[in-house]
PASEBA-1860 file (N, C-alpha, C; in nm, 3 decimals):
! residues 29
1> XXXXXXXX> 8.939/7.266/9.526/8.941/7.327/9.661/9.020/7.459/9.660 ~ 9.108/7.450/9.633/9.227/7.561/9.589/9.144/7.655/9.490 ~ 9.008/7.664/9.429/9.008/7.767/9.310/8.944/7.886/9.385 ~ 8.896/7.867/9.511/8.828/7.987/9.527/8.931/8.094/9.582 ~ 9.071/7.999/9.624/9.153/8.119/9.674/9.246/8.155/9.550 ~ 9.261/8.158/9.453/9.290/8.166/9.311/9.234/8.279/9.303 ~ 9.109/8.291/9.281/8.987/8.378/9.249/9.017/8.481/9.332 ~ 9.021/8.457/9.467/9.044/8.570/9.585/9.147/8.635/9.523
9> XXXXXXXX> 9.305/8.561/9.511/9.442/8.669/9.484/9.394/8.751/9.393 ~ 9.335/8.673/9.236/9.329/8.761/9.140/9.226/8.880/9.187 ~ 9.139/8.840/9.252/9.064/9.004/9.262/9.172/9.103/9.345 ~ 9.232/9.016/9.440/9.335/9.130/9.508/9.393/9.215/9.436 ~ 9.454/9.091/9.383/9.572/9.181/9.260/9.493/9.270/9.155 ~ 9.361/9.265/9.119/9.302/9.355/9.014/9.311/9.477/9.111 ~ 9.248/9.487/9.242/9.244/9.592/9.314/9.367/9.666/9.351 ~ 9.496/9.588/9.336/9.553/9.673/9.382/9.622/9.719/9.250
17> XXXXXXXX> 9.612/9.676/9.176/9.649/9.717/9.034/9.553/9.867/9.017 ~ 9.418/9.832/9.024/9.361/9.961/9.019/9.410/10.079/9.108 ~ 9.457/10.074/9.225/9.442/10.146/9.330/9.577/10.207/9.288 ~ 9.706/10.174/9.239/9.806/10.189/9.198/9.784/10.285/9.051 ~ 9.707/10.223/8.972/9.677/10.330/8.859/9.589/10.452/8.911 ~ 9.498/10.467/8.967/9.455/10.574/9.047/9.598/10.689/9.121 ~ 9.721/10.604/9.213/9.769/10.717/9.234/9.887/10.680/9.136 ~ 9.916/10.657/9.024/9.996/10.698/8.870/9.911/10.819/8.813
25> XXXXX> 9.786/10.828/8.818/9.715/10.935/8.756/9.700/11.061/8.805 ~ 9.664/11.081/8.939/9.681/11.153/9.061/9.845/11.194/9.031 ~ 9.938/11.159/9.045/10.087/11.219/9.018/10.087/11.248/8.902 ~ 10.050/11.239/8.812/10.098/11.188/8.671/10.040/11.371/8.661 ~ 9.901/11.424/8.654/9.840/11.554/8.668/9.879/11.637/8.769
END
């Protein structure tokens, strides 16, 4: 019952992981 919200955090967390490397790169140049 619990795996689909498992599934949910981790995509969160991929997204905000991405969204975070986007503005590291953006500053970084």
């Amino acid at each position: 019952m619990e795996n689909w919200k498992k599934k949910k955090e981790k995509k969160e967390e991929e997204e905000a992981d991405h969204q975070h490397e986007k503005k590291y790169v953006i500053n970084k140049s």
